[in-house]
C-alpha positions in Angstrom: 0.0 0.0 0.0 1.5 3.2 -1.0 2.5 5.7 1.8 0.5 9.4 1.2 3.1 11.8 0.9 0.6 15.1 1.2 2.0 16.7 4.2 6.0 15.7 3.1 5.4 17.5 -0.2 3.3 20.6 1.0 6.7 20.8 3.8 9.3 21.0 1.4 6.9 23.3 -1.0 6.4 25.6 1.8 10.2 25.9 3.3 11.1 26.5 -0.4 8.3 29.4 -1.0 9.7 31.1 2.1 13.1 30.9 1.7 12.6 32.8 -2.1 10.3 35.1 -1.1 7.3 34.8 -1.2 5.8 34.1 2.2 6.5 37.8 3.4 5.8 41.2 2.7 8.2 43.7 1.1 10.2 46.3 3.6 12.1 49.1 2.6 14.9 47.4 4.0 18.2 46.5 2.5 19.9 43.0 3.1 23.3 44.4 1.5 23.3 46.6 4.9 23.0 43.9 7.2 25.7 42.0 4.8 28.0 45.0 5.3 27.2 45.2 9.4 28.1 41.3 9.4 31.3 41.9 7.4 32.3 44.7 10.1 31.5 43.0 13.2 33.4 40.0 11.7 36.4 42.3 11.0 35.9 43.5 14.6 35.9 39.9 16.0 39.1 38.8 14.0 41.1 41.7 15.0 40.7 41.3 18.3 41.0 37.2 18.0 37.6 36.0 18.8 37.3 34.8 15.5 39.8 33.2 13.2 40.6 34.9 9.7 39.5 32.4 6.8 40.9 33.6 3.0 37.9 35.2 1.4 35.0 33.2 -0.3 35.0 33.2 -4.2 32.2 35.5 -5.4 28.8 33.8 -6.5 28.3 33.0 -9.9 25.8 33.5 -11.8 25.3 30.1 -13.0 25.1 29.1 -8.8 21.9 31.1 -8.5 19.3 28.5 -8.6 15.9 30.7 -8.4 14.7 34.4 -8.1 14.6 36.9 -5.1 13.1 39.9 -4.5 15.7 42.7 -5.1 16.1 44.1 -1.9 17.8 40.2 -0.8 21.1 39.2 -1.9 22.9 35.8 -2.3 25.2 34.7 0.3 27.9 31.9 1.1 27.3 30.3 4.3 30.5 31.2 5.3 29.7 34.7 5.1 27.2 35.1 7.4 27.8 31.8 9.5 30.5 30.6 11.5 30.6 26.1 11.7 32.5 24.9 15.0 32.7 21.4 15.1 32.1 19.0 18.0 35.3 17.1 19.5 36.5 13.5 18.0 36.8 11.2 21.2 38.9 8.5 21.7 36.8 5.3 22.0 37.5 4.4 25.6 36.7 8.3 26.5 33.2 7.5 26.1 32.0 5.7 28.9 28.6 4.7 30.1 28.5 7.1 33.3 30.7 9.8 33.6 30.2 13.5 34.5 29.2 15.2 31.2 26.5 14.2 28.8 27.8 13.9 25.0 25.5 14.2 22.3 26.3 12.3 19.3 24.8 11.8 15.7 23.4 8.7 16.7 21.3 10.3 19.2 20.8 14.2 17.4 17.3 12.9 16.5 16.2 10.9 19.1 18.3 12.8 22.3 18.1 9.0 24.2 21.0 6.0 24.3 23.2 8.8 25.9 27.2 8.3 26.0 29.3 10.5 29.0 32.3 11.6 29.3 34.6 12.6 32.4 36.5 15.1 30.2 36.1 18.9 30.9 36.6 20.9 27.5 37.0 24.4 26.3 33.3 25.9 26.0 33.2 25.9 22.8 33.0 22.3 23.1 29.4 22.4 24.5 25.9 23.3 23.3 23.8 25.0 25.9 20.0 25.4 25.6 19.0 27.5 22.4 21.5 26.6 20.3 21.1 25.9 16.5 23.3 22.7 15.6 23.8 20.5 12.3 24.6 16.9 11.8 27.0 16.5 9.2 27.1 12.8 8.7 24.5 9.9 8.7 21.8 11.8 9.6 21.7 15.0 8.1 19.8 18.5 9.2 19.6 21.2 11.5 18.0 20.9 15.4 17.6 23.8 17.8 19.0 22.4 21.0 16.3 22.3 24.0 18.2 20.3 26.7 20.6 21.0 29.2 24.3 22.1 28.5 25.7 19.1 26.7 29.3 18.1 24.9 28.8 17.9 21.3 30.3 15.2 19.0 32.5 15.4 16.3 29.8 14.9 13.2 27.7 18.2 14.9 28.4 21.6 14.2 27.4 24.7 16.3 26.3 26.9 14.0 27.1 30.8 15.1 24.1 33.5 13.1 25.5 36.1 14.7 23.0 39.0 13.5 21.2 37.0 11.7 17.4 35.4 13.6 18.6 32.1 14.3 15.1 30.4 13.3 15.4 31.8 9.9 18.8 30.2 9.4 17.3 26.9 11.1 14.4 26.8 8.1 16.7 27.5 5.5 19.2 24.8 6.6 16.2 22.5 6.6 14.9 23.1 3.5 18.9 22.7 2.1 18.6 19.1 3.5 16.7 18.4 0.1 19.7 19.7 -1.9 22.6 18.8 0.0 22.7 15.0 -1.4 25.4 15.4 -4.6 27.8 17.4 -2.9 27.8 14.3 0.2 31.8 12.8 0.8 32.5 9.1 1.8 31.5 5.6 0.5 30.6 3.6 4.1 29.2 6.7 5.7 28.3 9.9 3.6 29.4 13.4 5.3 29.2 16.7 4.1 32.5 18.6 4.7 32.8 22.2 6.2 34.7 23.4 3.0 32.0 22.0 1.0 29.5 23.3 3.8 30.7 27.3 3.9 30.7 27.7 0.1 26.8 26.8 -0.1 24.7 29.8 -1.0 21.7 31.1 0.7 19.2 33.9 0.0 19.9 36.7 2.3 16.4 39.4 3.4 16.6 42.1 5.6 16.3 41.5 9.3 12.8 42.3 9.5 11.8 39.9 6.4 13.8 37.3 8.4 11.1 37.6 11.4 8.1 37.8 9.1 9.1 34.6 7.4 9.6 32.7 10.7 6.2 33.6 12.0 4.5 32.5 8.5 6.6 29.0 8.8 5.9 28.6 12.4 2.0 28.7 11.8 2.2 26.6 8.2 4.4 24.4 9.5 2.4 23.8 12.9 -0.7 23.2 10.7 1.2 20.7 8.3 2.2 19.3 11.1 -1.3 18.2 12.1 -2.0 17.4 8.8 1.1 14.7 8.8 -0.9 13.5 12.0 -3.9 13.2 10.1 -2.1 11.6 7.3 -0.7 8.7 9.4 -4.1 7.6 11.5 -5.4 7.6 8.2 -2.4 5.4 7.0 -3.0 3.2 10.0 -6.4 2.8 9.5 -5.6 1.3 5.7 -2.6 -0.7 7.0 -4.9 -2.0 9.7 -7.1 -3.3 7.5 -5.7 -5.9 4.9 -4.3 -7.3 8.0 -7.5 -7.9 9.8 -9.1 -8.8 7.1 -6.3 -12.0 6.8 -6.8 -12.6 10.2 -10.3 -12.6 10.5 -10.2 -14.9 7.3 -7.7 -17.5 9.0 -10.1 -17.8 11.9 -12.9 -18.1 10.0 -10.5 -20.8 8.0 -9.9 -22.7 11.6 -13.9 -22.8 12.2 -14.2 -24.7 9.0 -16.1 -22.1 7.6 -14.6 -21.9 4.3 -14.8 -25.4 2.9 -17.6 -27.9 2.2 -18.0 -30.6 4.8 -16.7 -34.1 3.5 -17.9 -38.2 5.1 -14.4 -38.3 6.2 -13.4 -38.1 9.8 -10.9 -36.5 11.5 -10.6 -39.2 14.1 -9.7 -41.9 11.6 -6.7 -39.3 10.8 -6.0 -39.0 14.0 -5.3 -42.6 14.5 -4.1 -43.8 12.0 -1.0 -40.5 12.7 -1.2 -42.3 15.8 0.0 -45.4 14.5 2.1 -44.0 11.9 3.8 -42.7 14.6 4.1 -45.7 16.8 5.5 -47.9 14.3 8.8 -44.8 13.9 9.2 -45.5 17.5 9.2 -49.3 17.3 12.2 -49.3 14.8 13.8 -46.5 16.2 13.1 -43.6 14.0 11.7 -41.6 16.3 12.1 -41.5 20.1 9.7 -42.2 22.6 8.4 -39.0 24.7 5.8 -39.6 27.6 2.3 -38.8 26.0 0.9 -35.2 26.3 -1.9 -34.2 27.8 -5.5 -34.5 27.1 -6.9 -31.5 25.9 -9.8 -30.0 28.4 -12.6 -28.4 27.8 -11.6 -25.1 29.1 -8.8 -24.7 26.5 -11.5 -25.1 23.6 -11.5 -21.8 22.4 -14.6 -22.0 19.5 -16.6 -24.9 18.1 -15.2 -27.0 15.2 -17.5 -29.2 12.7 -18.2 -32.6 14.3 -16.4 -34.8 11.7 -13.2 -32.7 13.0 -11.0 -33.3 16.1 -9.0 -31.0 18.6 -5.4 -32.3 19.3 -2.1 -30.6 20.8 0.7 -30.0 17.5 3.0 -32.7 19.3 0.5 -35.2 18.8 0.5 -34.5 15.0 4.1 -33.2 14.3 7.6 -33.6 15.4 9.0 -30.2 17.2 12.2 -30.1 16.7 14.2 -32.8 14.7 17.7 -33.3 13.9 19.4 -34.1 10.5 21.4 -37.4 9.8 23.6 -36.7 6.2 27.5 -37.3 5.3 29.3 -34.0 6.1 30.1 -33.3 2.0 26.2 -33.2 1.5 25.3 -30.0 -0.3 22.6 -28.6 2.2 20.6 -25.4 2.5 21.6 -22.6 5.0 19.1 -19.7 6.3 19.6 -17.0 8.5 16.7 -15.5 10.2 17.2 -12.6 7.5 16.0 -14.7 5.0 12.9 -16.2 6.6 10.3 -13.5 5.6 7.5 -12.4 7.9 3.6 -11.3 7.0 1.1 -13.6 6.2 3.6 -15.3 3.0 5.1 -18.3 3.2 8.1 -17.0 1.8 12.1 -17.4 2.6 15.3 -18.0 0.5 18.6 -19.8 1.8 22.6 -20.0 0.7 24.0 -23.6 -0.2 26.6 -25.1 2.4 27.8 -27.8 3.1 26.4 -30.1 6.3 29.9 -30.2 7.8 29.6 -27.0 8.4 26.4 -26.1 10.0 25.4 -29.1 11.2 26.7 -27.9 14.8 24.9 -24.9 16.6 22.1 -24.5 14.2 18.3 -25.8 13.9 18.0 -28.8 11.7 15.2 -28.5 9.2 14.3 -30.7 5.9 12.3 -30.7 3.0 8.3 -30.0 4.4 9.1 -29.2 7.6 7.6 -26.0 9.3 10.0 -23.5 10.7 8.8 -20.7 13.3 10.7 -18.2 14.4 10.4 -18.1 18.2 12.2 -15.4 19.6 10.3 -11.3 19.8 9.9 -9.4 17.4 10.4 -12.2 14.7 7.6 -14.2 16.8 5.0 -11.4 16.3 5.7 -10.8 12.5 5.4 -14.0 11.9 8.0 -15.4 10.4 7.4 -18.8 9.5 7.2 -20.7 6.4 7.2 -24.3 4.8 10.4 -25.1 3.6 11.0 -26.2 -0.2 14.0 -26.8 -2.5 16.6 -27.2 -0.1 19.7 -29.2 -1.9 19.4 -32.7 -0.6 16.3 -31.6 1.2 18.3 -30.8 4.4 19.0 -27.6 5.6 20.0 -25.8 9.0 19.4 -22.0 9.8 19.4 -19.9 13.4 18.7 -21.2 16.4 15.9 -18.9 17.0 13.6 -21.2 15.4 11.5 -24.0 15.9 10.6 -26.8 13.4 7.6 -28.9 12.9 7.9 -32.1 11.1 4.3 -33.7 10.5 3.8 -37.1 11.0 4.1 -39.0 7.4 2.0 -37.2 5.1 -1.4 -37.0 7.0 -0.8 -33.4 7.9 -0.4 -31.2 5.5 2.5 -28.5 6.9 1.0 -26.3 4.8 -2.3 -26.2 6.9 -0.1 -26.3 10.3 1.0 -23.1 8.7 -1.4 -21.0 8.6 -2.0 -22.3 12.1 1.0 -20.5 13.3 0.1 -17.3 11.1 -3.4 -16.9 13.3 -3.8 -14.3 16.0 -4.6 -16.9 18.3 -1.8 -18.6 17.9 0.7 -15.5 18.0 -1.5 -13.8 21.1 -0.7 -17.1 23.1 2.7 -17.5 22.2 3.0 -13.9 23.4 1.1 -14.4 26.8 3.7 -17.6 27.2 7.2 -15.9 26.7 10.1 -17.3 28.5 13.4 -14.7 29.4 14.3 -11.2 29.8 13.2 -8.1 28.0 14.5 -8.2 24.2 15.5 -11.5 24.7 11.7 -13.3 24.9 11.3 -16.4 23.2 8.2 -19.0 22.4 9.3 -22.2 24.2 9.4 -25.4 22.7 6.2 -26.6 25.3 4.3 -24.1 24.5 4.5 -25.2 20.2 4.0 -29.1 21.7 1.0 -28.1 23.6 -0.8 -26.0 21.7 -4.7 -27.1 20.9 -5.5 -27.2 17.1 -8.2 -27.8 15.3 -7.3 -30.9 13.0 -9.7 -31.8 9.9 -9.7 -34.5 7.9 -7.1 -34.4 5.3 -9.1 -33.8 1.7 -10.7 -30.4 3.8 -7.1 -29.4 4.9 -6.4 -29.3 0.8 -9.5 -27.5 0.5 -8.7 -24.7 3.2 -4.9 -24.3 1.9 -6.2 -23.9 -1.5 -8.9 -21.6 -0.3 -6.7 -19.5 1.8 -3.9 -18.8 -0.6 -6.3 -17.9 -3.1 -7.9 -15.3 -1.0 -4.9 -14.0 0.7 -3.6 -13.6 -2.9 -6.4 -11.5 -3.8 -6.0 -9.0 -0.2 -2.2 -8.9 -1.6 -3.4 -7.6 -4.9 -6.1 -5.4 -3.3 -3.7 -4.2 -1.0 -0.8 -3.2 -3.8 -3.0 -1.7 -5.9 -4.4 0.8 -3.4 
C-alpha cells in the first residue's frame, strides 16, 4: 500500500516558498546593509581574536543562483554570514557509560536517548547550551535547535554561530537545504558533508525584519502541516490495519471450517491412523519415545469445530524439533533469520553449504518441515514458512527457530502453517514468553501443547487452497491501493 506523501510535499513546498520570497511582505529594508554590518563586526571579531581569519570566499556565480529573489535580498555563502564549530573526536575508551558530562552524538541528534558521558572537561566551545542551532553533518543530516541541558557535542555536529542574523530563519533555511545537500555528500561507508563544501553553499539573504516575518509565517504553516502529517498517518494506519485484519479474521474463520464444504471423512480416523504411523517410527527407532501429552480439556477449547473434525495438541501430529542425519560433504541449505520473511507469506530463501559445516549450533530443518521463528519481534511478525527446495532436502538455519515435522503425510504443513500465522496462535505465544526483556522467546512446550483444530485431510487441501487464493487476492487489493 502506498504511503501518502501530502503533508511531506506541502513541507518542502512551503520551506522552499519562504526561503525565495514569497511568504512575506516587502520592507524598505536592504539585506546588502546587514551584509555589510556582518562583514564589520566579523572584521571587529578577528582583529581582536575571537574569531579566526579564513581567506575570502569566491564571489557567487551567476550560474550558482538557482531561483529568483526579490531585489532588496542578496545571495550569500554560508560562510559569510555563518561561523561552523565542530564538536570534538573522542577516543573510543573516553566515552563511557557514566561519567560526568552528557555527549550528544549523531546517533542520538534525532532521538536525544541512548546517551554516551564523558569525564573530560573541555574548552566551551565544546558544549551546546540550551537555544543553540546545531547541524549533523554525517549519517543523519539536518539542522535541530537544542532544548536540553548544557551538553558536549560530537565530532559529526556543528554549532552553528548566526551572529546578526534570527537564528530560526537560518534553522528553516538549513532544513529546506537538506533536500539539496545529497550530490555534494563525501565518503563511501558513511556519507558526510565537509565544512569546506558546507561554507561555500549559498543562501538567500532578506533584511532583518523579512527574516522575522518569514519565521512567523513557517511557524503557523508548519504547525498546521504538522497536524495534517498527524492526520495523514491515522489515516495510514487505518488502511494498514485493515488488509491485516481482514487475513486474520479470514484464517479464523479458515480454523472454524467455515470456508470449505464438509466431507464423510473423519478427522478421528486421521488422528489414528498418525497415531499409529507414529508408533510404528518409534518401534524401529526412528523416532524416540516421549511420555504422551496431555488430554486437551474443555476449558482450552477456544470455538466450536464441525463434528467430523478433532482437537489435538501440534506434538500429537508433528515432530518439534528434529535433527538431520547426512555425510558432512552433503550439499545442504543454510538460512539465517534474515532470509525467513515475515507477513502472512510463506516466503524465505537460503545460501548452499555444506552439512559439515552447519550441522553444529544451528536448527535442523528438511524438506516440508515447518519452521517458526520463536524469539520477539520475529515471533510477532510472523516469520514462519514451509520449507521447499533445499539441496538434498536438508538444511540448518538460526537457532531462533522452531521446526515442525508432520507425522508422514497426514498433515499437511501447509495447513499447520497457517496455524502459526493466526492471532490466536501469535496472542498465546505472546502471553507464554520465557526470558528477559528483548531476549523473549516462544518455548518449545508451548508449540507441543498447543490445541489445534485438526480436519480431515481432503478439507485441509480444500482450506490451503482456499486461503492462498484469497490472501492472494488482499495482496493484490492491498498493492493496488
Amino acid at each position: 500500500m502506498r504511503t501518502p506523501q501530502l503533508a511531506d510535499n506541502l513541507r518542502r513546498a512551503v520551506l522552499q516558498a519562504a526561503i525565495a520570497g514569497k511568504l512575506n511582505d516587502r520592507t524598505s529594508e536592504d539585506a546588502r546593509d546587514l551584509l555589510a554590518a556582518i562583514q564589520t563586526e566579523k572584521t571587529a571579531q578577528q582583529k581582536t581574536g575571537k574569531q579566526k581569519k579564513n581567506k575570502p570566499l569566491a564571489a557567487i556565480k551567476e550560474e550558482e543562483i538557482p531561483f529568483a529573489i526579490p531585489e532588496n535580498w542578496v545571495w550569500v555563502r554560508l560562510g559569510e554570514v555563518l561561523e561552523l564549530i565542530n564538536g570534538r573526536a573522542y577516543k573510543q575508551n573516553e566515552l563511557l557509560a557514566e561519567g560526568k558530562y552528557k555527549v550528544l552524538r549523531v546517533g542520538n541528534f534525532f532521538s536525544n536517548g541512548s546517551w554516551y558521558f564523558s569525564d573530560l572537561e573541555l574548552p566551551s566551545e565544546k558544549y551546546c547550551d540550551k537555544g543553540d542551532l546545531l547541524y549533523a553533518w554525517s549519517a543523519s543530516f539536518g539542522p535541530k535547535i537544542w532544548d536540553g541541558e548544557r551538553i558536549i557535542f560530537h565530532y559529526h555536529i556543528w554549532n552553528v554561530k548566526y551572529g546578526m542574523l534570527n537564528r530560526d530563519f537560518v534553522y528553516y533555511f538549513l532544513m529546506a537545504d537538506t533536500f539539496n545537500i545529497h550530490n555534494d555528500l563525501n565518503g563511501t561507508t558513511m556519507k558526510h558533508l565537509s565544512m569546506e563544501n558546507m561554507i561555500q553553499r549559498i543562501i538567500p539573504l532578506p533584511p532583518l525584519t523579512e527574516q522575522q516575518q518569514i519565521v512567523a509565517k513557517l511557524n503557523q504553516l508548519l504547525t498546521e502541516i504538522d497536524e495534517l502529517k498527524a492526520q495523514e498517518q491515522a489515516l495510514l494506519a487505518t488502511q494498514n490495519a485493515f488488509p491485516k485484519k481482514l487475513r486474520a479474521a479470514i484464517l479464523q474463520a479458515a480454523m472454524q471450517g467455515e470456508l470449505n464444504e464438509r466431507t464423510n471423512e473423519n478427522a478421528r480416523d486421521l488422528l489414528a491412523a498418525i497415531q499409529a504411523e507414529k508408533a510404528a517410527l518409534q518401534k524401529t527407532g526412528k523416532l524416540k519415545k516421549d511420555k504422551p501429552l496431555a488430554a486437551i480439556k474443555e476449558e482450552e477449547i477456544p470455538f466450536a469445530i464441525p463434528e467430523n473434525w478433532v482437537w489435538v495438541r501440534l506434538g500429537d501430529v508433528a515432530e518439534i524439533n528434529p535433527r538431520n542425519k547426512a555425510q558432512d560433504e552433503t550439499e545442504a541449505g543454510f538460512m539465517p533469520m534474515n532470509l525467513l520473511n515475515g507477513g502472512f507469506q510463506n516466503s524465505f530463501a537460503f545460501e548452499n553449504r555444506s552439512w559439515e559445516k552447519i550441522k553444529k549450533s544451528f536448527t535442523h530443518f528438511s524438506d516440508g518441515d515447518v519452521v517458526i521463528a520463536k524469539i520477539t519481534p520475529c515471533f510477532q511478525n510472523r516469520k514462519s514458512a514451509v520449507i521447499s527446495g533445499l539441496p538434498n532436502k536438508i538444511g540448518a538455519g538460526t537457532t531462533e527457530l522452531h521446526v515442525l515435522r508432520p507425522y508422514a503425510a497426514k498433515v499437511l504443513p501447509e495447513y499447520l502453517l497457517l496455524i502459526a500465522k493466526t492471532t490466536a496462535f501469535i496472542n498465546g505465544g505472546v502471553a507464554n514468553f520465557t526470558g528477559t526483556a528483548g531476549q523473549q522467546r516462544v518455548s518449545s512446550d508451548f508449540i507441543k501443547n498447543y490445541p489445534i483444530p485438526l480436519p480431515p485431510l481432503t478439507e485441509q487441501q480444500q482450506i490451503v487452497t482456499k486461503l492462498e487464493a484469497l490472501l492472494a487476492e488482499i495482496d493484490t487489493l492491498e498493492n493496488a491501493a
